[in-house]
C-alpha positions as CSV (number, residue, x, y, z in Angstrom):
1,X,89.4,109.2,82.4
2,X,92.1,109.8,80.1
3,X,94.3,111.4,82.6
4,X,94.3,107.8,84.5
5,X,95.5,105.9,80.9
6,X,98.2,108.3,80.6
7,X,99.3,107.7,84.2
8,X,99.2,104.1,83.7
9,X,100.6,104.3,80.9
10,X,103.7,106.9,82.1
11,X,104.2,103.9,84.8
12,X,103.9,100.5,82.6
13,X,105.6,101.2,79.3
14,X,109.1,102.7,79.7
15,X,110.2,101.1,83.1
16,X,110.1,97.2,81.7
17,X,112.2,98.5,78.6
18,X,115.3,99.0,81.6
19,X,114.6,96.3,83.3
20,X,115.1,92.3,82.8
21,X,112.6,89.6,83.8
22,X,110.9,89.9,87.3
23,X,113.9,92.7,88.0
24,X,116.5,89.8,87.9
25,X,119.3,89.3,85.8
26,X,118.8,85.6,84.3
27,X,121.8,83.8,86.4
28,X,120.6,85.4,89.9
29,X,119.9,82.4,90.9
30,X,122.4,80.5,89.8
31,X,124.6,79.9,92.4
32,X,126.4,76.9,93.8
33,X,128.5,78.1,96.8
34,X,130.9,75.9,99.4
35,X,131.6,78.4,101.7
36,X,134.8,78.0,104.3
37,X,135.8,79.3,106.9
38,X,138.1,81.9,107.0
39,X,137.4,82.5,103.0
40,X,137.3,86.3,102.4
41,X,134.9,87.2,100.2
42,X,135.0,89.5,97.1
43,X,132.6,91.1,95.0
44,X,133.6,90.4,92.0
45,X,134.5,87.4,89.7
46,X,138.2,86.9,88.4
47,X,137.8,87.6,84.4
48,X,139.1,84.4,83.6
49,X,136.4,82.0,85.8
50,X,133.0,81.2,84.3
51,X,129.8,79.7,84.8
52,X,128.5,79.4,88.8
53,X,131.6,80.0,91.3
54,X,132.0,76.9,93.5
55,X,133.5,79.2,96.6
56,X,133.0,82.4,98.4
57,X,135.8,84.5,97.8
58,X,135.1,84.6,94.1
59,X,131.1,84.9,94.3
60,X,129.8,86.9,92.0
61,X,127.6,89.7,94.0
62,X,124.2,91.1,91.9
63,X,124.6,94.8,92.9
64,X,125.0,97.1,90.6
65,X,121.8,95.9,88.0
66,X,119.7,97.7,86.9
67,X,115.9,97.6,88.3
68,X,112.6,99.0,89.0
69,X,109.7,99.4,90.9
70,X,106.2,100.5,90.3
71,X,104.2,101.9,93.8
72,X,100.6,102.5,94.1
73,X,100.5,104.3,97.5
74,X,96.9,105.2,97.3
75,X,94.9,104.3,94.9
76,X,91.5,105.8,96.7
77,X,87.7,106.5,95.9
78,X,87.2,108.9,98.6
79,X,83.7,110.0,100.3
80,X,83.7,113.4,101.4
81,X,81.7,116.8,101.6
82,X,80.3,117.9,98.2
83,X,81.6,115.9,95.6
84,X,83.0,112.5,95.9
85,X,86.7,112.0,94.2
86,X,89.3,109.3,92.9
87,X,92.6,110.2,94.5
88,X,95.5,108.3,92.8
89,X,99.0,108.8,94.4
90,X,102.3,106.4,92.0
91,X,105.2,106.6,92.4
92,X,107.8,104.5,89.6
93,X,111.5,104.4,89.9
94,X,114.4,102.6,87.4
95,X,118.0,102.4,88.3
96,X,120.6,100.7,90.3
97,X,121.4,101.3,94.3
98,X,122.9,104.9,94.1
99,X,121.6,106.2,91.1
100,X,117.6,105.8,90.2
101,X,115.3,107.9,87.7
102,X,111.8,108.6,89.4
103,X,108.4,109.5,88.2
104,X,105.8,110.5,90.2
105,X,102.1,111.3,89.7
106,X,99.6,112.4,92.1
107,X,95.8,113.7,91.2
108,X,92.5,113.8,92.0
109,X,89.2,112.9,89.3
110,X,85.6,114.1,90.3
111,X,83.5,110.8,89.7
112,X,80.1,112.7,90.9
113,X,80.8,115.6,87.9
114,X,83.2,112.9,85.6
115,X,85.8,116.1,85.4
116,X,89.6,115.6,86.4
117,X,90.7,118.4,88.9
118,X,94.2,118.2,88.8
119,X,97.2,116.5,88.6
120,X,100.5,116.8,89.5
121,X,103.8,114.9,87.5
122,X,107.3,115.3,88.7
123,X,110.7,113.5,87.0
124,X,113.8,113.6,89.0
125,X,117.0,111.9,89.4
126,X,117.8,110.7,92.7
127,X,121.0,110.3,94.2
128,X,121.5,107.9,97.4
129,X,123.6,110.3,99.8
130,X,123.5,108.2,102.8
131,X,121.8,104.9,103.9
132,X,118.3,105.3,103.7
133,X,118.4,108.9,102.0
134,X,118.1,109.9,98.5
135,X,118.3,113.3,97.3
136,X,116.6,114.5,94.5
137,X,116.2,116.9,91.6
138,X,114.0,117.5,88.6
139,X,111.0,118.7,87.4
140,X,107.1,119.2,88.4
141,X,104.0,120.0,85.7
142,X,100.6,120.7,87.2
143,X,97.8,119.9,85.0
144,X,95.1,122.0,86.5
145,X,91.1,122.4,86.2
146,X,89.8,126.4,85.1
147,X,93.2,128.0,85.4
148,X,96.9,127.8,83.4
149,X,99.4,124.8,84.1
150,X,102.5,125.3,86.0
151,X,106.2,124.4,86.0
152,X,108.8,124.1,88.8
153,X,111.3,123.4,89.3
154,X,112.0,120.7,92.4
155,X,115.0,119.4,94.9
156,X,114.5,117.8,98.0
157,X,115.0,114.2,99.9
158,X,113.5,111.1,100.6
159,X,113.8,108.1,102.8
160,X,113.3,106.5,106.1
161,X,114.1,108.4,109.1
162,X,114.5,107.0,112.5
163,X,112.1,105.1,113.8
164,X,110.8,104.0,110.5
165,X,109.2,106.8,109.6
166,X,109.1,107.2,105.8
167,X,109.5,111.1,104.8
168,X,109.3,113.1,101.5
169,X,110.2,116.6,101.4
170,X,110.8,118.7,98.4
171,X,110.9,122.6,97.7
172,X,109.6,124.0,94.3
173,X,110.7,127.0,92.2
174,X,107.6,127.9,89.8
175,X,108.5,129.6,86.2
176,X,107.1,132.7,87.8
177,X,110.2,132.2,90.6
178,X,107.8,131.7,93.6
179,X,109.1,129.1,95.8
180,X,106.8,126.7,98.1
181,X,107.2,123.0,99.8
182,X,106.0,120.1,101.1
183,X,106.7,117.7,103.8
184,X,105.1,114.1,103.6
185,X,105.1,111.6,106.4
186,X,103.7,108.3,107.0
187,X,104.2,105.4,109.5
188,X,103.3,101.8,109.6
189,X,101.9,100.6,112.8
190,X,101.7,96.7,112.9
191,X,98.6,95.0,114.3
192,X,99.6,91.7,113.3
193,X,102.0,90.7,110.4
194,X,99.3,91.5,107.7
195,X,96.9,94.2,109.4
196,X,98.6,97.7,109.2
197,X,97.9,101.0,110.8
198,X,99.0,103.8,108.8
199,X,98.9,107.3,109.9
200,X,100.0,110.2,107.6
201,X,100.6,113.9,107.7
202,X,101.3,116.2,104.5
203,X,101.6,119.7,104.9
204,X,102.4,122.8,102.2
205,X,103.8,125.7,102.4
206,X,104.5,128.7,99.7
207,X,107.1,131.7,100.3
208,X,104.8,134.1,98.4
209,X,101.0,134.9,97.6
210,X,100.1,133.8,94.1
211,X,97.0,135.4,93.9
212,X,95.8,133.5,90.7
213,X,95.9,130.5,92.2
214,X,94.8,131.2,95.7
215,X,97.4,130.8,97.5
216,X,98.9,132.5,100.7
217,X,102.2,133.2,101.9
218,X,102.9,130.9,105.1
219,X,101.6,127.7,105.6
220,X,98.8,127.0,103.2
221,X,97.4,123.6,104.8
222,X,97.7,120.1,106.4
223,X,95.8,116.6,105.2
224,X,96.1,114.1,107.8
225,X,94.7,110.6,108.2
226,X,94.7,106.9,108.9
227,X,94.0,103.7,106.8
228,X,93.6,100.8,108.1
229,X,95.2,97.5,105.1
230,X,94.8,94.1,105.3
231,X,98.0,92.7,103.0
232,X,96.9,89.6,101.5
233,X,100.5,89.8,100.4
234,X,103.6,92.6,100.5
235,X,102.0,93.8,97.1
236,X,98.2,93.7,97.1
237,X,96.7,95.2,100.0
238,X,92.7,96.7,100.2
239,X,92.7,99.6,102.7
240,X,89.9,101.7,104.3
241,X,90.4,104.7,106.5
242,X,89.3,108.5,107.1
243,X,91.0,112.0,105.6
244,X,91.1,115.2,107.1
245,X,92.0,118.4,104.9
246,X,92.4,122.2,106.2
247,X,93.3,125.2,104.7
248,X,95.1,127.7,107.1
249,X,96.3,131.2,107.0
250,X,96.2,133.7,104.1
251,X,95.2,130.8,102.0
252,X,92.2,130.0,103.9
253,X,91.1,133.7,103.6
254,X,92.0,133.6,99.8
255,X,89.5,130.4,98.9
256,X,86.3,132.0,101.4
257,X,86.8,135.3,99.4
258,X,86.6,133.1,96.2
259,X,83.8,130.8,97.4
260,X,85.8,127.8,97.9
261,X,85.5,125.0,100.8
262,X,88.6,125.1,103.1
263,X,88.0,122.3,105.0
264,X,87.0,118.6,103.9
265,X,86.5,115.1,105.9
266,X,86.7,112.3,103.7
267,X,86.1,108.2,104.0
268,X,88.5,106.8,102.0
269,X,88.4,103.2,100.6
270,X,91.2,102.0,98.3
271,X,94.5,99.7,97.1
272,X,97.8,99.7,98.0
273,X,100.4,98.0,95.7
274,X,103.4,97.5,93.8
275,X,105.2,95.7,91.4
């Protein structure tokens, strides 16, 4: 368990020291406006006025601050073939509207042997490009159960794409030089204004075989599911749902050479949050 105080900790500690109060500046709120019509209206205050502006053409407009979020996008104990598992999936950013620092952390911990499997941290810097895009660049350390860590390097995108489909997709160049992917996608289908639908599809795949690591040139695998949240509120929201894993392709053959399961079906219950 003290991979999950680490993460927690990774996500807690540095982003408050960026950030002010409730990710606010202290006089957000302070506004006493008398708009009229006609008024243009500027996004910056004259040096010389203080205090609350009294008109719109010389309100002051909050938008390059500095802020954060912290995203628990699944936070699951998951129910599957063999052993069961606690999947944890954050996400942390800091930063104003075009430029942001994120950190990233996905894993999984076997609760039916108490041994951590893996885990996966990435730091990038992310650069809005366009409205609802950011593109991204940094690093990515695997921790990894029975076998050496690895480093890559990692560039890709992430956003919303049309018709609200939130996507992820990075490629990776490993210290060794062997260069894979992945694509992420998830959708929110509304019910009713706090029960949520969400399916999502994640897929992998590596340029090269790496042998020691069982791993295939092509595509390696797909995880797809739905989970089904009930938002008591926009950040606190209980979810169950169901998981499907499968290895494909040389991969596949590499793990039933090996002894390994290529194929899992999991009942996943969990928490979806952020603050």
């Amino acid at each position: 368990m003290n991979y999950l105080l680490l993460i927690l900790a990774v996500f807690s500690l540095p982003l408050s020291a960026y950030a002010q109060d409730r990710n606010f500046p202290d006089d957000y709120h302070d506004i006493t406006t008398d708009p009229q019509v006609g008024e243009p209206i500027k996004k910056v205050v004259d040096d010389e006025q203080e205090g609350a502006q009294t008109n719109f053409g010389t309100q002051q407009v909050h938008d390059d601050q500095i802020f954060y979020q912290v995203i628990g996008d699944r936070l699951e104990q998951r129910f599957q073939q063999g052993d069961n598992a606690l999947l944890y999936d954050m996400q942390g950013w800091v930063g104003n509207d075009y430029n942001k620092l994120w950190i990233k952390a996905e894993g999984e911990y076997n609760t039916s042997t108490d041994e951590h499997e893996e885990t996966s941290f990435e730091t990038l810097y992310s650069r809005n490009a366009v409205s609802f895009w950011d593109i991204q660049a940094g690093i990515r350390h695997d921790f990894l159960s029975g076998a050496d860590d690895r480093d890559f390097a990692a560039f890709g995108i992430q956003g919303l794409a049309p018709y609200w489909f939130e996507v992820e997709a990075t490629s990776y160049i490993s210290d060794e030089g062997d260069v894979s992917g992945i694509l992420e996608a998830e959708y929110d289908l509304l019910l009713s204004q706090k029960l949520i639908l969400q399916p999502r599809f994640e897929t992998e795949v590596a340029v090269q075989d790496v042998e020691d690591y069982n791993i295939g040139s092509g595509i390696t695998g797909f995880e797809t599911g739905l989970r089904l949240r009930y938002e008591f509120s926009r950040k606190f929201a209980p979810y169950i749902g169901v998981s499907w894993e499968q290895n494909l392709g040389e991969t596949k053959d590499m793990l039933e050479a090996d002894g390994e399961q290529t194929n899992n079906t999991a009942l996943v219950t969990g928490l979806k949050f952020w603050f």
